[in-house]
C-alpha positions in Angstrom: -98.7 -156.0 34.3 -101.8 -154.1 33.7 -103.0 -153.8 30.2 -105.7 -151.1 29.1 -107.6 -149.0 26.2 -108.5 -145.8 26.6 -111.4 -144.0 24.2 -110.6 -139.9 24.8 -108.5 -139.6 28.3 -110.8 -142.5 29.9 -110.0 -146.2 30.2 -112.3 -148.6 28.9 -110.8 -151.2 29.8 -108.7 -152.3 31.7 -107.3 -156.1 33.4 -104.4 -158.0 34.5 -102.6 -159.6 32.1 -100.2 -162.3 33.1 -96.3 -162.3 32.0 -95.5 -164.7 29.1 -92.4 -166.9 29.9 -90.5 -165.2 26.9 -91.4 -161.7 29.1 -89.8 -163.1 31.9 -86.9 -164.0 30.3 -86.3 -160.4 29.1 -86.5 -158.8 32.5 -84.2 -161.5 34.2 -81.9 -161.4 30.6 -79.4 -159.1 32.4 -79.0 -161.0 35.8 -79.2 -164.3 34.2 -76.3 -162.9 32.4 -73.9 -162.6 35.5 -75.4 -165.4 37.0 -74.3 -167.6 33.7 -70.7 -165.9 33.2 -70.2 -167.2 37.2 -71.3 -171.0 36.3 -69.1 -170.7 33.3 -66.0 -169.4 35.5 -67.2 -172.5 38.4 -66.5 -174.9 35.0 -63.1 -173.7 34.7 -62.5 -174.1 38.1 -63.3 -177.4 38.3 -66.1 -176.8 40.9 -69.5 -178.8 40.2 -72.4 -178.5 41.4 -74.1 -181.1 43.6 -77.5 -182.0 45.3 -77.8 -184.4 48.7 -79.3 -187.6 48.3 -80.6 -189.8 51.1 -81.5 -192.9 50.6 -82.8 -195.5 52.5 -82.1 -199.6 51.6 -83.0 -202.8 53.1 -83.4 -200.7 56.7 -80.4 -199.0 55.9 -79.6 -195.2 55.5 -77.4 -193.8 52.9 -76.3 -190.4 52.3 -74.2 -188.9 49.8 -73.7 -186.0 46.9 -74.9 -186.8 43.6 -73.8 -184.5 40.6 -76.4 -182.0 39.4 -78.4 -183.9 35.8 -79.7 -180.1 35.6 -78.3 -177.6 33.1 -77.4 -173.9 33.3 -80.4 -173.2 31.5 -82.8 -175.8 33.6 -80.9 -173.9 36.9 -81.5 -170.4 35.6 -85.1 -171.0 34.1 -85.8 -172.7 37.6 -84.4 -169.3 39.6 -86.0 -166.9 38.1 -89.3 -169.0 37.7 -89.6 -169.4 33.8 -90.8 -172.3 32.7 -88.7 -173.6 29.6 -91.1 -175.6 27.5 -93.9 -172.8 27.7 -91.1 -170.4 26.2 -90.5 -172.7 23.8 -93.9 -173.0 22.6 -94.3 -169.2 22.8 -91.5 -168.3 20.4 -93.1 -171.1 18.1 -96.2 -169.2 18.2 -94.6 -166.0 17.8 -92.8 -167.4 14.7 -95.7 -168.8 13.2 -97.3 -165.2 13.8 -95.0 -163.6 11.7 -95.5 -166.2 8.6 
């Protein structure tokens, strides 16, 4: 995103300015949507979501599927790289902001 001031019909200036989390979570609001109603339909199906652990004990291997600890919102935050704790902050800033 580029932000910049312009004095007349000239810019001033003019820099990068990086995304806040809570602007990534309104451009990804609509596929995050879809993506969200299709974990929701996996619940009522009964299908969960694993990861593949491999472990290795006393010079023995083990390998198995271990249900996910992650939630939907941890998944989707993770997917489209928004970090959840910065957003959180941000929204407390914003809120404090508008006191």
């Amino acid at each position: 995103m580029k932000f910049i001031i312009v004095k007349g019909e000239e810019p001033i200036i003019a820099r990068d300015v990086m995304k806040t989390e809570c602007d990534k979570i309104v451009e990804a609001q609509e596929r995050s949507i879809a993506i969200s109603e299709f974990l929701q339909w996996m619940d009522t199906q009964k299908i969960v979501l694993c990861s593949w652990k491999e472990t290795e004990e006393s010079g023995f291997c083990s390998a198995y599927y271990q249900y996910t600890d992650r939630t939907k919102e941890q998944l989707l935050g993770d997917f489209f790289g928004i970090d959840l704790k910065k957003a959180e902050e941000e929204r407390k800033e914003i809120l404090r902001n508008l006191r």
